[in-house]
N, C-alpha and C positions, 0 to 999 in steps of 0.2 A: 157383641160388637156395639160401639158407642157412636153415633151419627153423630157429626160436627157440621156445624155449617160453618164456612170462615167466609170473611168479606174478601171479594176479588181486590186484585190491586196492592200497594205498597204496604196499607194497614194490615193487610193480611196474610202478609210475606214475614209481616213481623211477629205477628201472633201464632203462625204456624212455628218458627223460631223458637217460641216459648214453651210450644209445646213439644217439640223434637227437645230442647233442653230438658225439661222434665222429664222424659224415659216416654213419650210417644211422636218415635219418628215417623216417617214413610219417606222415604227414599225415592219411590216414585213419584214422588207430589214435585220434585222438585226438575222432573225432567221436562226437555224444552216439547211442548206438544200440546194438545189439546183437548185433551183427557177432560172432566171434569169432575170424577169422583176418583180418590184414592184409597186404598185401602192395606192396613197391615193387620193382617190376622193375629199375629204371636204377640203385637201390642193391645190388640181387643179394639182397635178406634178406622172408623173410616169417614174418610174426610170429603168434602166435597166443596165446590167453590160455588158462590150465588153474589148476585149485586148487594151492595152492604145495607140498603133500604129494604129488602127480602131476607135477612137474616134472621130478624123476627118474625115473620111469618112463618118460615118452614121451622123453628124452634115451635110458637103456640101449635100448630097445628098437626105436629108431630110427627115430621118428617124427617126433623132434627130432634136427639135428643139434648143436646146444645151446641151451642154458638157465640160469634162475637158482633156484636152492637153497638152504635154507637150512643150517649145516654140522649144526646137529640130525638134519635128514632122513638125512643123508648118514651119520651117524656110526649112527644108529639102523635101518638098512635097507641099508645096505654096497650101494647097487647099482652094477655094474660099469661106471663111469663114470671120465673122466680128470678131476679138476678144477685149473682151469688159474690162476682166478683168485680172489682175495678183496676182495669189490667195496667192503668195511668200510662197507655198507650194513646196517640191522636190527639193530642191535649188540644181544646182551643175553649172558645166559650159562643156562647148565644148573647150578642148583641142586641142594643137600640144604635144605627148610625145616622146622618144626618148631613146634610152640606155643614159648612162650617160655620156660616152666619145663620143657621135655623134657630130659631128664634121658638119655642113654645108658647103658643096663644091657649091656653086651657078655657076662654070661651068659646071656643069651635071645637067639632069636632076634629080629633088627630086621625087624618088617612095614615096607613101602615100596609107598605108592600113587603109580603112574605112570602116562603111557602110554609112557615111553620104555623098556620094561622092558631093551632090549638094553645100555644106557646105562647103566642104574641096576645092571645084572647084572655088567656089568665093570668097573665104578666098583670096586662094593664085592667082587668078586674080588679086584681090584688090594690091598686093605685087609686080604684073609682075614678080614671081616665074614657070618656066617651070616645069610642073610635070605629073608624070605619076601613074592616081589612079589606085588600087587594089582593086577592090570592095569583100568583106566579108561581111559573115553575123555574125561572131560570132570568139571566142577565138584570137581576135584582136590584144591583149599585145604579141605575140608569133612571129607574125609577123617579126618586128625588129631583135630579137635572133637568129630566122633562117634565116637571110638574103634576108628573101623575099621584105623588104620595106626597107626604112632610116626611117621613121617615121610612125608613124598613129594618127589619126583625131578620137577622143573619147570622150564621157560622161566620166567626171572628178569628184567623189563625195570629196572622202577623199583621194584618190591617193595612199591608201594601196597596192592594185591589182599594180598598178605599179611598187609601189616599192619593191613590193616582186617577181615582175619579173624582176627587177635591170632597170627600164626604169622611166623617173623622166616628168614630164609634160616641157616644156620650152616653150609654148606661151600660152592665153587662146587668145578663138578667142571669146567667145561671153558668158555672162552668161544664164544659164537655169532655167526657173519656170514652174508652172503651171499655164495654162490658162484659163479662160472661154470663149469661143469660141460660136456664135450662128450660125446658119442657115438663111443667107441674104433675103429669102422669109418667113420665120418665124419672123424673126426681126420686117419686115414692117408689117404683122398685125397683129403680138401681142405685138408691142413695151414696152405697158406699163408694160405688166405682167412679160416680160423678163428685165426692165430696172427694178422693182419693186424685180426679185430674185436678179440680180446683184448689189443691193442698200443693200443688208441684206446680200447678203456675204460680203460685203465692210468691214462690221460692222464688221465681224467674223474674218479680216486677223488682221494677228498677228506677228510685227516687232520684231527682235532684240534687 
């Protein structure tokens, strides 16, 4: 039996889709209730639902033999995971936003309110940009308005939220999907059965 972890919510309604198309349904996953592990034997895979920021964790630590991620998490928490596939599901990208008369002063230091700080910290390494992060967990676009940052480092979808807080994106630093991510001790001995789902999602991604 192959341990899945799938992200709760819309991303994960979708991914499980791909995986019911490729020959691993469960019929019970889709009933209205509050279940949170599903399972179908005669498929060999059982499924369970987790917050999509814990997707990598129960993949590294082996509780999942794989999962789906989003490449944020993965870029921002390095956990020790193989990722196998990119499902070009949840598309957006990782932002620099800013009001819209912000101005870059590169003799000061640049404040940058994130939560991505690991992201935002080697972005602007990569730039030799001095800066000093703001770590948040939440209502990020506010930031700016109040003076508390110059900028912030954010999941960028349609950039609505932006611009209805008068702040406009001005760099992408990386784009974002969804990933299939295994468990490095799961990998090695069950390679073929994990290379064998990641062969029938392959089938299921779906370009532009």
């Amino acid at each position: 039996m192959i341990n899945v972890a799938l992200p709760k919510g819309r991303l994960g309604e979708k991914v499980y889709a791909m995986f019911a198309a490729a020959g691993y349904e469960c019929p019970s996953i889709l009933e209205n209730n509050r279940k949170l592990i599903f399972e179908n034997e005669a498929a060999g895979v059982r499924y369970f639902w987790v917050k999509p920021s814990d997707v990598a964790i129960y993949v590294e630590r082996g509780a999942a033999d794989i999962g789906v991620a989003g490449k944020d998490i993965l870029l921002e928490y390095r956990p020790d995971v193989y990722e196998l596939l990119d499902l070009n599901l949840g598309r957006c990208r990782m932002a620099v936003a800013a009001k819209k008369d912000f101005r870059d002063d590169t003799e000061k230091t640049l404040r940058v309110a994130t939560k991505f700080t690991r992201i935002a910290r080697e972005y602007y390494a990569g730039l030799g940009r001095d800066i000093d992060i703001i770590h948040l967990n939440g209502s990020i676009e506010i930031a700016p308005i109040l003076g508390l940052s110059d900028v912030i480092v954010d999941i960028v979808e349609t950039g609505k939220t932006l611009l209805e807080n008068n702040l406009e994106p001005v760099e992408t630093i990386v784009p974002i999907s969804a990933r299939l991510i295994a468990n490095k001790a799961s990998f090695k001995f069950n390679a073929s059965t994990i290379e064998a789902i990641a062969e029938g999602l392959k089938g299921q991604i779906k370009y532009d």
